[in-house]
N, C-alpha and C positions, 0 to 999 in steps of 0.2 A: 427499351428492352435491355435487359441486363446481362452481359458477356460472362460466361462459366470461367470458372477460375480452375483453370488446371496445375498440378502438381508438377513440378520440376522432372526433368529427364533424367536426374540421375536418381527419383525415388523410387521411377519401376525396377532400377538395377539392381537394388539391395536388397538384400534379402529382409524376409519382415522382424526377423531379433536384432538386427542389425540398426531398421526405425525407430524398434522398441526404446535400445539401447540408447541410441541418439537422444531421444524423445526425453527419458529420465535423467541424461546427463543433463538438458539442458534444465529441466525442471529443478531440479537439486541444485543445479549453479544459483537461479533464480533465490530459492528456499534459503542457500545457504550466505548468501547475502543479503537476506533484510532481516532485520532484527526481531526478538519475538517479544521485545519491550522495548518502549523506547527511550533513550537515552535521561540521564537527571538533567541534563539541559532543554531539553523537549518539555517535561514533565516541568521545571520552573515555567518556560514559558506559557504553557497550557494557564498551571494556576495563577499569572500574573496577575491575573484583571480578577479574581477572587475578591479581593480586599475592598474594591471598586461597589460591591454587591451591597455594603455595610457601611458604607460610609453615608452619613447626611448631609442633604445640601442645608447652605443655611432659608430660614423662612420655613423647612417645613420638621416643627416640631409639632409630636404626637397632641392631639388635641385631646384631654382627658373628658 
């Protein structure tokens, strides 16, 4: 059986624009630190192994 999770004592004391307010600051911290692209270093290393896709091994050429 699984124990309820109750909310901290000092949530019933605030008032509810007050959660609100907490609530979006933290969200917005979150939002405003991760980025909405990711860096041209990210993105080289994504496409590194691209080149990998095209390459032949030797032994296996196209059998006409």
């Amino acid at each position: 059986m699984s124990s309820k999770q109750y909310p901290e004592a000092a949530y019933f004391n605030r008032p509810v624009g007050a959660q609100l307010l907490r609530h979006y600051a933290r969200r917005n911290a979150v939002r405003h630190a991760t980025p909405l692209l990711p860096s041209f270093a990210d993105i080289a290393k994504m496409l590194a192994w691209v080149p990998a896709l095209f390459e032949r091994k030797p032994g296996t050429a196209r059998q006409h």
